[in-house]
Every structure is written in C-alpha cells, then in structure tokens.
C-alpha positions in Angstrom: -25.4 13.1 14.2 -24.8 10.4 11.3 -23.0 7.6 11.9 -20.7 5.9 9.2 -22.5 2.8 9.7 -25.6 4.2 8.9 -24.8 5.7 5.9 -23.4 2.8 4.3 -26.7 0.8 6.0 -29.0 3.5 3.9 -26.8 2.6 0.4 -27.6 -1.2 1.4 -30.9 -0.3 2.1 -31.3 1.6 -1.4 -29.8 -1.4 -3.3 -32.0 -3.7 -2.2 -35.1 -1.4 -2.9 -34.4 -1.9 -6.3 -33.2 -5.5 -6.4 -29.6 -4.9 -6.5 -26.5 -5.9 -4.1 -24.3 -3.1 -3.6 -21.7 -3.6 -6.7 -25.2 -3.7 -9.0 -26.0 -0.3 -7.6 -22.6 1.0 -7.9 -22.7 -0.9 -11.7 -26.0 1.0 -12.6 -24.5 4.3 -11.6 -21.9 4.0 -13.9 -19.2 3.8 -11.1 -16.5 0.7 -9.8 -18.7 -2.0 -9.3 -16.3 -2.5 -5.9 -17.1 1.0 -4.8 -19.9 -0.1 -2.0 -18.0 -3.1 -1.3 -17.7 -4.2 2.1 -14.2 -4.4 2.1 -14.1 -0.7 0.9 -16.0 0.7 3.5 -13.1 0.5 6.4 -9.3 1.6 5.4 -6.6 -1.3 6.4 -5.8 0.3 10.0 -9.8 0.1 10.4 -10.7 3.6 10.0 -13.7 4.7 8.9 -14.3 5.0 5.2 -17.3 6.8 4.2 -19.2 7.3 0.2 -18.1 10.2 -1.3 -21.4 12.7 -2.0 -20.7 12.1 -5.5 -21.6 8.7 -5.9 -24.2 9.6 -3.4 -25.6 11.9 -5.9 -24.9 9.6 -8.9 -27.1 6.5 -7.2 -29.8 8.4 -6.4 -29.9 9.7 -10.2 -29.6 6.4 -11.4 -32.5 5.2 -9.4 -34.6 7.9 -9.5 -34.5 8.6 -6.4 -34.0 11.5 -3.9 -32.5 12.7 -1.0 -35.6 12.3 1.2 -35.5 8.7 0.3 -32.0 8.2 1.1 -32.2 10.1 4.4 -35.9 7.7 5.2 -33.0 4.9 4.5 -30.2 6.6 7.0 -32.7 6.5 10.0 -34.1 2.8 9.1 -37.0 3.0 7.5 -38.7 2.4 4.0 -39.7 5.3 2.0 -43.5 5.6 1.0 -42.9 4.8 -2.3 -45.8 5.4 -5.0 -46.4 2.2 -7.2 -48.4 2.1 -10.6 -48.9 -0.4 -13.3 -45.7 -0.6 -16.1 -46.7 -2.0 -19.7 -44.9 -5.1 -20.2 -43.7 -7.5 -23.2 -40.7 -9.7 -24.1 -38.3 -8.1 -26.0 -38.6 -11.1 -28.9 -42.6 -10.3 -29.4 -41.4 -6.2 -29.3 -41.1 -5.6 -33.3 -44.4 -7.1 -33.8 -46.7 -5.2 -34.8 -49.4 -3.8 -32.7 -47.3 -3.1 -29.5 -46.1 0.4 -30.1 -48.1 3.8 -31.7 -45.8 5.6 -34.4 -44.5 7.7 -31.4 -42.6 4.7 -30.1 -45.3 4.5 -27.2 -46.8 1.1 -25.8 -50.0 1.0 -27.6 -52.9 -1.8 -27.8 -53.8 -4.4 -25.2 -51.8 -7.2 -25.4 -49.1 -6.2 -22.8 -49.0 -7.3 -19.8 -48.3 -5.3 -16.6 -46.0 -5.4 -13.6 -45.9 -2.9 -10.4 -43.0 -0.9 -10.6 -41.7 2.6 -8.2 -44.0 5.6 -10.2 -41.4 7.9 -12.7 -42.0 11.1 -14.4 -42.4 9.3 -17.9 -46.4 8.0 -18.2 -45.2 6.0 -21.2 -42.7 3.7 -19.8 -42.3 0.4 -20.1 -40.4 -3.0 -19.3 -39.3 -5.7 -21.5 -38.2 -8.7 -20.8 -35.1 -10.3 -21.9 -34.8 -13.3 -23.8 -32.3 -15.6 -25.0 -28.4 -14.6 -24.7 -27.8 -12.1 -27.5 -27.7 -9.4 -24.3 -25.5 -11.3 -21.8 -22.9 -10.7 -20.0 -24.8 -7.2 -19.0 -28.5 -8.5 -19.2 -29.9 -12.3 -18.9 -32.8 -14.3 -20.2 -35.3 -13.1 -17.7 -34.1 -10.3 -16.7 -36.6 -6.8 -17.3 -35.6 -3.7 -18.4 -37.8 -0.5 -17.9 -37.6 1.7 -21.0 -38.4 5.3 -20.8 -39.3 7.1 -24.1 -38.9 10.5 -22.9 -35.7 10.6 -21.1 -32.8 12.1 -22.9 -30.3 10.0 -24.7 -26.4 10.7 -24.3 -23.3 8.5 -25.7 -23.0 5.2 -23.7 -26.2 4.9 -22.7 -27.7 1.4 -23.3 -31.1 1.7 -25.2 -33.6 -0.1 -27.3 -34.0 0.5 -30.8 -36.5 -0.4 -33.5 -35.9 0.0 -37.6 -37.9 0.4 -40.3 -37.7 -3.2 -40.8 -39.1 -4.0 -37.4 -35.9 -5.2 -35.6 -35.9 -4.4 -31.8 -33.0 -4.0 -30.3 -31.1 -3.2 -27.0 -27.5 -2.0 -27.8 -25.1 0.7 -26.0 -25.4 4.2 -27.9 -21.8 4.4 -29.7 -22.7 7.7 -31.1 -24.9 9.6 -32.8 -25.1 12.0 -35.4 -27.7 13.7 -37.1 -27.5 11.4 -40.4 -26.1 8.1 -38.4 -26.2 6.2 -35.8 -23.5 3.5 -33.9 -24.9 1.0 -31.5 -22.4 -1.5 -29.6 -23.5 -5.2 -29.0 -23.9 -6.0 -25.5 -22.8 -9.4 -26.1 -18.7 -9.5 -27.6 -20.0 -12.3 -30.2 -23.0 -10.1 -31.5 -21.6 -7.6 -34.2 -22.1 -4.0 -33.8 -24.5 -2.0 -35.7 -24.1 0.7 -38.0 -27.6 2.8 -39.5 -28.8 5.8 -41.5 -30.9 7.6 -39.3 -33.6 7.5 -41.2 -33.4 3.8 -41.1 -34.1 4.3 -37.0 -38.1 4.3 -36.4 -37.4 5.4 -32.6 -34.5 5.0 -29.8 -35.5 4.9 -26.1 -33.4 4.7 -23.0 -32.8 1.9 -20.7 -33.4 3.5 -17.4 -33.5 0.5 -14.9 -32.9 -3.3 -15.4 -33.3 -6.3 -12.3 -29.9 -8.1 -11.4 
C-alpha cells in the first residue's frame, strides 16, 4: 500500500537526483515553485496532502525520467541509472568557431566532458554559464544541458547562435516561419528580435543545476 510519506519521500528523492530541492524541481517542471513545499504537503487540521498525478507526470517529463524510477524512489532505493560522457564548453567560448558542425552539433576536440544521466539525444551537450547576463534564472557556474533534437515550443528557454556568431540563451517568445522573438533572461538585458534566416540553429535547454 503507499503511504503519503513515501510518496512525497520519492519526489525528495527525485529532486535531489538531479541536484535540485523540491521548489527547483517544481520550478523546472514549469509548476508553483511552492508546490512540493513542505508546508504544502499536510492541510492546516494536519491531514494528509498528497501530489496530484499531474505534476507527478510533469516532473518526471521534465527530468526525463519514468515511472519505474519514481516507483525505485517510493520503496527507497536509487534507480540504476545509465551515465555517459556529455560534451562540454562555457557558453562565452560557444560562438567560436570550431565547436559546432553546420548542424548545430558539438564538433572538434576541444570540449571538455562531464558525466551526466544517458538521454535519447547522442548530440547533447552542457554549457556552462558565465557572467550575469542569464541571472536571476541561471548563474555564473551554473551548466545547462542542451539538446539539439528535442522539439521547441513557445516559452521554452533555448540557446541560439546567428550568422554573426552570437550564442545566446534566451526564452522562446515566439516563432514564426520568417521571425523569431527571444526574451532576455535577465530584466536589464533587452529582448531580441531576428529574421530567421539570420538564426544559424536554436536548441532547447533541457536541464540546468540549481
């Protein structure tokens, strides 16, 4: 039988897989970051409160994960999670050239590597942040991991390079077939407007550390 406690134990469990406290989770799956607060997790005359199977579902997206792993979680252990190698650069050295093929995949051998959880996409990568044109939502020294082939929808935060050689990680605004609209993470950084053709490649961000 599950117990309420060891639900919310498994979604504590999860976040910390992936380096997060429970309001990052809740943050990376696009819902309230005080949705797997503590406080939120017993009603004011005590009673149980338990996580809705929707953002259940939408965690486990989020982190690329499945049920198997959350259930591993729910009965205290660690999943046996396959690791591999992840190309990775800062984002400042990523419009150089040399780092990516005309696909918008890591190319050459001047990356570096770190271990990261294995995904569907072989191409991935992670960058890592520099400087404080990304804050609030990403720090200097926080990575990213990029995926080239996922899809892209509106509001999704990306990284984008030009035909001049700017790279870029903005919020997609919208996009149409002749422009595009990215939103500045950081309120003092202006948003940015392009032709299309002006965009060399856009990838999606599909994980970042907290």
């Amino acid at each position: 039988m599950l117990k309420h406690a060891d639900i919310w134990r498994a979604v504590d469990r999860l976040a910390k897989e992936y380096g997060l406290s429970a309001s990052g989770l809740a943050r990376k799956a696009g819902l309230d970051p005080t949705t797997f607060n503590k406080s939120k997790r017993l009603t004011r005359e005590g009673k149980a409160r338990w996580p809705s199977t929707e953002s259940i579902a939408k965690v486990l997206d989020a982190t690329k994960s499945d049920l198997s792993d959350f259930v591993t979680f729910v009965h205290g252990e660690a999943p046996r999670t396959a690791f591999r190698n992840v190309p990775l650069i800062g984002l400042a050295q990523a419009g150089s050239h040399g780092f990516f093929d005309d696909a918008g995949y890591p190319t050459g051998g001047s990356w570096d590597e770190i271990p990261f959880p294995d995904i569907p996409d072989s191409n991935a990568y992670a960058l890592e942040i520099t400087g404080a044109s990304m804050e609030p939502v990403y720090r200097d020294g926080d990575l990213v991991l990029v995926s080239p082939e996922a899809s892209i929808r509106r509001g999704d935060r990306v990284v984008v390079k030009t035909t001049e050689g700017e790279v870029m990680a903005k919020q997609l605004r919208r996009r149409s077939a002749r422009k595009i609209e990215l939103q500045s993470l950081n309120p003092e950084y202006e948003d940015r407007f392009f032709e299309m053709e002006e965009i060399v490649w856009i990838h999606r961000i599909i994980w970042a550390s907290q």
